[in-house]
Each structure stands twice: as C-alpha cells, then as structure tokens.
C-alpha positions as CSV (number, residue, x, y, z in Angstrom):
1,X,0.0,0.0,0.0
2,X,1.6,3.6,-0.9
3,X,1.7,6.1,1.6
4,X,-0.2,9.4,0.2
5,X,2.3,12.3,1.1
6,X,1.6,16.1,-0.3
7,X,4.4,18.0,-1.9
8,X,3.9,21.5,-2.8
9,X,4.3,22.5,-6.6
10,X,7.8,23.8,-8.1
11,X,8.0,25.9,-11.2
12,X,9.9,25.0,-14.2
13,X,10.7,28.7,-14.5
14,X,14.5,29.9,-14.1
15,X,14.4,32.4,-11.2
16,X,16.9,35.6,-11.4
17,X,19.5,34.2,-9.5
18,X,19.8,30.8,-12.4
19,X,19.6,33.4,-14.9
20,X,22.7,35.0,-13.9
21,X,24.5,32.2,-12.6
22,X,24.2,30.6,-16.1
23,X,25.2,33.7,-18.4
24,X,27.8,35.8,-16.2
25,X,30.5,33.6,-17.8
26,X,29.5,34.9,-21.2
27,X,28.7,38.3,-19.8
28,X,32.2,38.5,-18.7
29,X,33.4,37.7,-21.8
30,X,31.6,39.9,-23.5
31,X,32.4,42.5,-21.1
32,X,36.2,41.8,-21.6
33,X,35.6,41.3,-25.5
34,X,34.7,44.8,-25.7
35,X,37.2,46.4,-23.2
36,X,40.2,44.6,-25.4
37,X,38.6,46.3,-28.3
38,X,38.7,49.7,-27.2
39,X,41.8,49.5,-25.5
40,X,43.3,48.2,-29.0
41,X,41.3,51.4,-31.0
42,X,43.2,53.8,-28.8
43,X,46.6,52.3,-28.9
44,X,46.1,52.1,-32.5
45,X,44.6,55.5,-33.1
46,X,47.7,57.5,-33.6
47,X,48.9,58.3,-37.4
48,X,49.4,54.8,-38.6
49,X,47.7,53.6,-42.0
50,X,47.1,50.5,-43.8
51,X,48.7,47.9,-46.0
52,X,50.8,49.3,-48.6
53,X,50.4,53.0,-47.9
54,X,53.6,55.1,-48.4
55,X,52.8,56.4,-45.1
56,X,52.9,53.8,-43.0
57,X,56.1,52.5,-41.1
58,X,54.0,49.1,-40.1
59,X,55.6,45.9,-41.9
60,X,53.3,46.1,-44.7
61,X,53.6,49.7,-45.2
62,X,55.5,51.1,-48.0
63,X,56.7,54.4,-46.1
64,X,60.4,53.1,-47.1
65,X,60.3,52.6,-50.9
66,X,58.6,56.4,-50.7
67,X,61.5,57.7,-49.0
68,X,64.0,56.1,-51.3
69,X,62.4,57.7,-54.2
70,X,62.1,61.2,-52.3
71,X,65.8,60.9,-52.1
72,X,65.9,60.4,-55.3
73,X,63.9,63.7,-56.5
74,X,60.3,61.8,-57.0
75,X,57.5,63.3,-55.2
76,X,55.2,60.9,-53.8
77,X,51.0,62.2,-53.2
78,X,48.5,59.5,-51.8
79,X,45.2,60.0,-53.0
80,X,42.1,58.0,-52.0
81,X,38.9,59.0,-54.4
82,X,38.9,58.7,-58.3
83,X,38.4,61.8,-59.4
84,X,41.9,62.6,-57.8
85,X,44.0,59.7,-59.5
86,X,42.3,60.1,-63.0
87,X,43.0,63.7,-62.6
88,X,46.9,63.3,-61.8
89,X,47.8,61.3,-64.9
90,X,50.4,62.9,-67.5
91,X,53.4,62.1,-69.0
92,X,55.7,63.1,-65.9
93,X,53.5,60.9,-63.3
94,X,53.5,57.3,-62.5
95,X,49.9,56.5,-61.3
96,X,50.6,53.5,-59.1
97,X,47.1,51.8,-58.0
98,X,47.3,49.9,-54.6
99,X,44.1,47.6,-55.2
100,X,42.3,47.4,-58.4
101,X,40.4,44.6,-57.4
102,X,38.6,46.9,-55.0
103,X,37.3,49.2,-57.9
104,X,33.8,48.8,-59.1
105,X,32.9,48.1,-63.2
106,X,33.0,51.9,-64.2
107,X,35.7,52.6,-61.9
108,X,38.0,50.5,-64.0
109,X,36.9,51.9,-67.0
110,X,36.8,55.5,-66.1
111,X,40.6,55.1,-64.6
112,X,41.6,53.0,-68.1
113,X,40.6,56.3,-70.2
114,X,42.0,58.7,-68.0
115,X,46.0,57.2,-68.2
116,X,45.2,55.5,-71.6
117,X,47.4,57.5,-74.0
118,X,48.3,59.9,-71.3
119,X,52.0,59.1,-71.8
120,X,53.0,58.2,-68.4
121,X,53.4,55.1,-66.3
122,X,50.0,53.2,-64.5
123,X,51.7,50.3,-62.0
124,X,48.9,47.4,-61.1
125,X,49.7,46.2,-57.9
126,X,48.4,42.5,-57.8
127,X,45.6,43.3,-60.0
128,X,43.3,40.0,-60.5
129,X,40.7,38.7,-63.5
130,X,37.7,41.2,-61.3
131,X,39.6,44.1,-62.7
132,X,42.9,43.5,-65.0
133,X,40.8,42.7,-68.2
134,X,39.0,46.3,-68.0
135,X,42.8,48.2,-66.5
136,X,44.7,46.8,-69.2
137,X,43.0,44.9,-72.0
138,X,44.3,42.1,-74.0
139,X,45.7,40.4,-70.4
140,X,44.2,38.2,-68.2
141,X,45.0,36.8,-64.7
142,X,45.7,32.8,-64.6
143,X,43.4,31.4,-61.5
144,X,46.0,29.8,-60.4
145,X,49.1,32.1,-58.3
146,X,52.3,31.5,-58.2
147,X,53.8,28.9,-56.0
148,X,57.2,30.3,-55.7
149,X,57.6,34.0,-53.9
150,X,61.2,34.9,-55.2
151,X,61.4,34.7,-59.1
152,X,64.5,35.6,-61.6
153,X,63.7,37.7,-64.4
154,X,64.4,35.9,-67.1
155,X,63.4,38.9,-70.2
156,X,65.2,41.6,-71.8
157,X,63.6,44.2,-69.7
158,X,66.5,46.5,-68.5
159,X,64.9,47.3,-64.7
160,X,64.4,43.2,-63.9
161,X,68.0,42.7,-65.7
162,X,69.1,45.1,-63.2
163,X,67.2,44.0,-59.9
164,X,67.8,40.4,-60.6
165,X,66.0,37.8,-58.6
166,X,63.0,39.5,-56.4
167,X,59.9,38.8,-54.8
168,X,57.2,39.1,-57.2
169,X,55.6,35.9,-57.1
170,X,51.7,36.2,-57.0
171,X,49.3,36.3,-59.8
172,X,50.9,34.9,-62.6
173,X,49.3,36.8,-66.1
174,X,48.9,35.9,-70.0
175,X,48.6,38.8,-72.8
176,X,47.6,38.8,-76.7
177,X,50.2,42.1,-76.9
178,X,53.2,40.7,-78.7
179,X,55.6,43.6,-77.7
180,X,55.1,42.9,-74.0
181,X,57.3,42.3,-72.0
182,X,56.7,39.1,-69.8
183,X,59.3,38.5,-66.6
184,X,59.5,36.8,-63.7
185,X,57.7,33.5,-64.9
186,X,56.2,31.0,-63.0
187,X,55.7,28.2,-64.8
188,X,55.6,30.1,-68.2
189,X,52.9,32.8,-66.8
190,X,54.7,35.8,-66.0
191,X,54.3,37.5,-62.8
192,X,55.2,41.0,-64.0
193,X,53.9,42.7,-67.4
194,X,55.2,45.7,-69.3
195,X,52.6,46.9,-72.2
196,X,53.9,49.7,-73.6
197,X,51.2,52.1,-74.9
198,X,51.2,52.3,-78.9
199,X,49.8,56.1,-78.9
200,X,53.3,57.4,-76.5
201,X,55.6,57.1,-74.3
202,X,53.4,55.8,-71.3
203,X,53.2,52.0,-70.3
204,X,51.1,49.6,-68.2
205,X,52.8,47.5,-65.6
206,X,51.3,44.6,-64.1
207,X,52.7,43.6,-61.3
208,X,52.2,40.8,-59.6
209,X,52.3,40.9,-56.0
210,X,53.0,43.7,-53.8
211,X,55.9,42.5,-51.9
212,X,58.5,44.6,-53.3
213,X,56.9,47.6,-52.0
214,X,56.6,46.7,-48.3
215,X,58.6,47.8,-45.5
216,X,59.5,44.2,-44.7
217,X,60.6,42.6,-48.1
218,X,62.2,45.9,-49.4
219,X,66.1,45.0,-48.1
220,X,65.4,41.3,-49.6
221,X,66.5,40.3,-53.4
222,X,66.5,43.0,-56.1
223,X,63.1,44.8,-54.4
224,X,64.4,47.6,-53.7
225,X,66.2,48.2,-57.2
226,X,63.1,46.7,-59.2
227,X,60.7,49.1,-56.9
228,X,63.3,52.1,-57.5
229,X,63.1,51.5,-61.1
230,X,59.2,51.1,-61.7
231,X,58.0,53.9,-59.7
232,X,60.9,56.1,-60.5
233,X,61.1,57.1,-64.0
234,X,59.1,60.1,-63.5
235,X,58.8,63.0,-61.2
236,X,55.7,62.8,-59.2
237,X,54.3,59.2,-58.4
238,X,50.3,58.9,-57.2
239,X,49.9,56.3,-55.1
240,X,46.0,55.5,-55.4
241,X,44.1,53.9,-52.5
242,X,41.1,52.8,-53.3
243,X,38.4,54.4,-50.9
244,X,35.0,53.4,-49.4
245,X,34.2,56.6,-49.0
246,X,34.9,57.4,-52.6
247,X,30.7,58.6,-54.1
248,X,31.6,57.2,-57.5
249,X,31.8,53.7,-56.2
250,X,28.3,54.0,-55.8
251,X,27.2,54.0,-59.7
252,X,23.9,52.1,-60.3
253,X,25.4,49.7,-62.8
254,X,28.1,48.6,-60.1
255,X,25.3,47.4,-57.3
256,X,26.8,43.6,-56.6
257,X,25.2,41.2,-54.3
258,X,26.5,40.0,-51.4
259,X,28.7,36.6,-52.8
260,X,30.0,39.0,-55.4
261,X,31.9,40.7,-52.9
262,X,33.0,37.4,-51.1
263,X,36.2,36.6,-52.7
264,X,36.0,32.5,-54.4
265,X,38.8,31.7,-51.7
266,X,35.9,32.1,-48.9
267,X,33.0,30.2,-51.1
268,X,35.2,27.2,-50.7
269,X,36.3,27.5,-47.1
270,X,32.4,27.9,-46.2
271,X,31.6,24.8,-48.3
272,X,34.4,23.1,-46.7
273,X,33.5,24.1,-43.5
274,X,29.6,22.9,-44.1
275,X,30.9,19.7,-44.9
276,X,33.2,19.0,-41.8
277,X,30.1,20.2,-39.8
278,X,28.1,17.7,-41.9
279,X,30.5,14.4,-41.2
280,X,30.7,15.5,-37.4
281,X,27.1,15.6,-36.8
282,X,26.8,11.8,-38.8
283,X,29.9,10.7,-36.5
284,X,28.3,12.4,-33.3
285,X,24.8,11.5,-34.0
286,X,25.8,7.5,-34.0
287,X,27.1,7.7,-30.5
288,X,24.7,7.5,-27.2
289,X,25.9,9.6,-24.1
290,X,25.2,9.2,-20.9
291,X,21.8,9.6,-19.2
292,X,20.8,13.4,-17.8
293,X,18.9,13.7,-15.1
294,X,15.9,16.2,-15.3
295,X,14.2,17.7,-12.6
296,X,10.9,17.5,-12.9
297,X,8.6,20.0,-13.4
298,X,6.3,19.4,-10.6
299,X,6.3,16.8,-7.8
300,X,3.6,13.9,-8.0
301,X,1.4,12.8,-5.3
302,X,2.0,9.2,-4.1
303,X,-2.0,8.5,-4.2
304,X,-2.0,10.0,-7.6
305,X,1.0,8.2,-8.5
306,X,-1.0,4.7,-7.8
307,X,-3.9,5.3,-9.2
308,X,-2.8,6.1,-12.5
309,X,-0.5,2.8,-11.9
310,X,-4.0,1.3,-11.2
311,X,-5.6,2.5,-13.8
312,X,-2.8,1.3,-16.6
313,X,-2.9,-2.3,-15.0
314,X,-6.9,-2.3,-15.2
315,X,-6.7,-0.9,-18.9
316,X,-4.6,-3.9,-19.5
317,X,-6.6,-6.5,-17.3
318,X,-3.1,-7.4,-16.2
319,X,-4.8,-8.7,-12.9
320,X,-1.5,-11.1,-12.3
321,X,1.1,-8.6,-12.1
322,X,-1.4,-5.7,-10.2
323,X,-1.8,-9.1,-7.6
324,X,2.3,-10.0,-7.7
325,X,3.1,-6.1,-7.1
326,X,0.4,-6.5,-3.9
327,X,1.9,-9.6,-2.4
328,X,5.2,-8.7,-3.3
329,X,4.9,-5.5,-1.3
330,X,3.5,-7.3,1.4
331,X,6.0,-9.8,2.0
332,X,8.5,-7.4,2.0
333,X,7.0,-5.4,4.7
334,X,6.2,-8.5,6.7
335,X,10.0,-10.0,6.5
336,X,11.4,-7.7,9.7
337,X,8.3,-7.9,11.7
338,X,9.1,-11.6,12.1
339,X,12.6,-11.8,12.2
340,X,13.5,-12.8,8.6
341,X,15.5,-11.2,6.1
342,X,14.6,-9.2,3.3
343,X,16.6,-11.5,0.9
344,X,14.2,-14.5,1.6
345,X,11.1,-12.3,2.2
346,X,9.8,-13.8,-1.3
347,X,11.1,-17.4,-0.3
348,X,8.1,-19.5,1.3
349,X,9.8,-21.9,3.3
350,X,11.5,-19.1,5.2
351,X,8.8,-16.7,5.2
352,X,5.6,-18.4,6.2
353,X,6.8,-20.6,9.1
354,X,8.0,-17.5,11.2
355,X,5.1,-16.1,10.5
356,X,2.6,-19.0,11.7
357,X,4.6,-19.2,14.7
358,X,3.7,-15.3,15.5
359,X,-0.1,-16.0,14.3
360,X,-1.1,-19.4,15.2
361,X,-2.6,-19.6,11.7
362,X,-2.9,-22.1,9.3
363,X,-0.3,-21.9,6.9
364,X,-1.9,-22.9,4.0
365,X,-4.0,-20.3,4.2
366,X,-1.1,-17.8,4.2
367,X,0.2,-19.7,1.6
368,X,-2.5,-19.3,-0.9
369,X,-2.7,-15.6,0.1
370,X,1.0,-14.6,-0.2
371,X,2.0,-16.7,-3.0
372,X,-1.1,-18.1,-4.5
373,X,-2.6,-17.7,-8.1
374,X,-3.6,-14.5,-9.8
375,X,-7.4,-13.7,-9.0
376,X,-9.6,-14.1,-11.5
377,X,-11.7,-11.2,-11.8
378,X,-11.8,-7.4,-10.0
379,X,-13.7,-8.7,-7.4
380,X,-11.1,-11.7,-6.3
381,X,-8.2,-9.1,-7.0
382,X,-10.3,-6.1,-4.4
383,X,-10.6,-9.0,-1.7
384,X,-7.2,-9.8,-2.2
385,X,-5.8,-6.6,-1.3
386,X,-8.3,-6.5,1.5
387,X,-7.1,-9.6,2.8
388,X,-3.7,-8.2,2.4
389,X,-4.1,-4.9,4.6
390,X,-5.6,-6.9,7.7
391,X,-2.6,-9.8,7.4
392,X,0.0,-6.8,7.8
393,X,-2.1,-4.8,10.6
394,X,-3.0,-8.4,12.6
395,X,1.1,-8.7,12.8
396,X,1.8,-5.2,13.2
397,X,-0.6,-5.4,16.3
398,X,1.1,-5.7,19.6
C-alpha cells in the first residue's frame, strides 16, 4: 500500500538568480571582448595607415620605398577617391594603383581612359581577373598564383635585368600584346607585365604581388632596385588607394550582391566548413551519451501516482502482475516484523513458518494468500488486497 504524502508544486521557470548564474561567464566575456577592443582602438589611433600605404612604417607599409624615391627627386602624393587619381595622370607621373580589385565596373573603366594615352606610367599592384581585363585589356590573370615567392627575371627588360631575382611571385598573367614584356615567370605565366602604350611614351605594368613595395621585403632580393626602377622614372608618383568613401563607387550599374563581394577563396572555405560540420554531426549522431537527469517539473502525489499505476494495470486486465506487485509489497514489509531477512522475504519456506509461529494460523491459508494464483476477476483481485491490509495490521498489532 503507498503512503499518500503532499508536496507542494515547483516551477519550471529559471528564477533571477539561475539566470545570472548561467550567463555571467559569457557576460564576462563579453564584457572583456569589448574592453580589449577599445583599449586596441586607442593604442592604435595615432597616425598609422594601412597595408601598402607610403605612409605607414607598419611591416606592410610602404613608407620606405617612398622615401628612397624622395631621395631620389620623386615626389610621392597618396590619393584616395577617383576623381583625384584620373586627374593626376600625365606624361611626368607614375599613377601606381594599390588595389584594383577593390574598384567597381565603371571605376575601371573610367581610370583606363583617363591614363590611356596619357603618356605616363600606370603600375597594377596584384591586380586579379575582377579588374585587369577592364585596366589593361588584352591580359588576363591565370586562377592559379604562383607557388614560388622569389622569381629571376628571365626577359630583356633593363629594370628586372638590373634587380635580378625578387619577390614578385603572385598572380601569374597571360597577354595577346606581342611587344610585351613578360618577366618573372612562373611556370611560363609571368608574374610582371610591361605593355607599352602604342599612342606614346606611357606603359602599363602589371605587377604581380606587392611585396617589393613593403617595409619588410624591401632590403630582400632585387626589391628595392626593381621598386626604385618602376616607380621612378618620373617625377611625381600617385599612389591610389582605393576608398569606401569614394561617391563614385556607388554608380547604379556597379550594385553587386553579397557573394559577389565574397572573394572564391571564402566560397570554398564555407563549403568546406559545411561539410566538416556535416561528417561531425553523422559521427556524433551515431554515439549514445550518458543519461541526464531532469528535474521535474512538478512533484507527483504518491495517491495519484497509484492510481494512475492502477488504472494502466486495469486498462490492460493485467490482474497477475497488479496481484504479484500487492503480495510482493506485502512480503516485503512483513519479512522484519518476524525476524526474517529481506533477501528471503519472497522465499516461502523461510517466510511463512515464522510467520505461523507469531499468528497461530494455518499456513496454508497464508500460503494461498502470499504466494497463491492470480485472481480471476476485479472482485477476487479487491478482496485480495483487502485480505492483504488486515494480514499486515494483525502482525503489526502488539
């Protein structure tokens, strides 16, 4: 028989207190996230630039190939919008541009018209297939880079003859101009191109990589001499950094969507990623852990606990095991008040004859009622329960 107890109701809800406990970890994270952040903004918000600016001292600056060339009588003026480099081009300027890649449609071709026939020298740094086709037509940029960073010459081009070996490995480039000249190769694609322009004296330069112009790689190979000899042959050099802030960016024809400004390199990586993710979840999802445990919700009266039990067995008319869970309840409890251990409560020979002795019954009676057959009907299973309860209170009784 189950004892009926009442236990008061507990919510499922988190109070405060869990709240906290269970997201002041990432709150501190956060909180230190943030701090790191603006303590690196105001460390770093003195006068230093980006990668390859001529004013910038930081390893991929270029402020030391500028001040070589000052020395040597070239004036160097950083620009950032377009309307500035397309205005700057002439025959005594070399229009160096830092990032073509970054330059919308009619960027390109807007800067293309504006130094095309002007006479003077337009350097591509690392210019790729989004925007060397429109800068300088009849080349295109091989998908593939170049393994190897430090390249020889190997043309008749008097500045790589002079520099010798130097860093200009990157994207490698092909051309249908048959007076170009093609150096550094890498695997037959050259890495730097010289297109001289048929209407002058200017040229296009593609160059492959920007290595020779940073801070870091300028002392290393021929850089210096090759970087010397490109941006030097005229007066005043322009050294065009492509802007965000620059309005004609914002043409209607250039609108892209969002994976046209993802470059292919990070496609892949996402698809590669998905994939990993993919394989882990089949490998995880093939392995059981342990067991939780789970509070519940709300606690369960013992009475309502038994009649739903009750009501399960009677749904089933499993009247044999709602009998065997009865009697074996009962012997269990009986066991101690006769001096007989638990382990044999369910054991006849041990069980009944201490428990004659304390009644003075007839043990076959007790024998039919503690280990007899399964009642027949509802009826027979009621007074066997019945039968049950007065057993256990005629021993309990003192």
């Amino acid at each position: 028989m189950t004892t009926e107890a009442t236990l008061p109701t507990t919510s499922a809800s988190p109070t405060a207190r869990q709240v906290w406990t269970r997201t002041r970890g990432i709150a501190l994270a956060l909180v230190l996230l943030i701090a790191g952040a603006i303590a690196i903004a105001v460390i770093r918000s003195d006068a230093r630039h980006g990668e390859l600016d001529p004013r910038s001292v930081d390893p991929g600056g270029s402020r030391a190939v500028a001040e070589l060339l000052a020395d040597r009588g070239v004036d160097t003026r950083v620009v950032t919008t377009l309307d500035e480099a397309a205005a700057a081009s002439g025959p005594d300027t070399t229009l160096l541009v830092a990032a073509p890649d970054l330059l919308t449609r009619s960027q390109q071709s807007r800067l293309h018209d504006s130094f095309a026939g002007s006479g003077g020298r337009t350097v591509l740094v690392a210019s790729g297939s989004a925007s060397v086709e429109r800068l300088a037509p009849g080349v295109t940029a091989d998908p593939a880079t170049s393994l190897d960073s430090t390249l020889a010459p190997d043309c008749d081009l008097p500045a790589a003859q002079r520099a010798g070996t130097a860093d200009t490995g990157g994207v490698r480039y092909t051309t249908t101009h048959l007076d170009a000249d093609q150096c550094y190769p890498s695997e037959r694609l050259a890495t730097l191109l010289r297109i001289p322009d048929p209407t002058g004296n200017g040229d296009t330069v593609a160059l492959g990589a920007p290595d020779i112009l940073l801070n870091d790689r300028l002392d290393q190979q021929g850089n210096a001499s090759l970087a010397l000899q490109l941006l030097g042959s005229r007066p005043h050099l322009v050294w065009y950094l492509p802007s965000l802030s620059d309005t004609s960016a914002t043409a209607p024809d250039d609108e892209r969507g969002f994976f046209d400004l993802l470059p292919s390199g990070w496609l892949w990586g996402t698809l590669q990623l998905f994939i990993a993710a993919a394989l882990a979840a089949l490998w995880r999802a093939r392995r059981l852990g342990p067991l939780v445990p789970e509070k519940l919700p709300v606690a369960i009266r013992a009475s309502e606990t038994a009649e739903g039990r009750a009501r399960l067995y009677r749904k089933a008319d499993a009247r044999d095991r709602a009998a065997n869970a009865l009697r074996s309840t009962t012997r269990t409890r009986l066991a101690p008040l006769t001096g007989v251990p638990v382990t044999q409560a369910h054991t006849a020979e041990a069980l009944l004859p201490a428990l004659s002795a304390q009644l003075h019954g007839d043990g076959q009676d007790l024998h039919a009622l503690l280990f007899g057959p399964p009642p027949s009907d509802d009826a027979a299973l009621i007074a066997l329960a019945d039968r049950l309860d007065a057993l256990e209170r005629e021993v309990r009784r003192p």
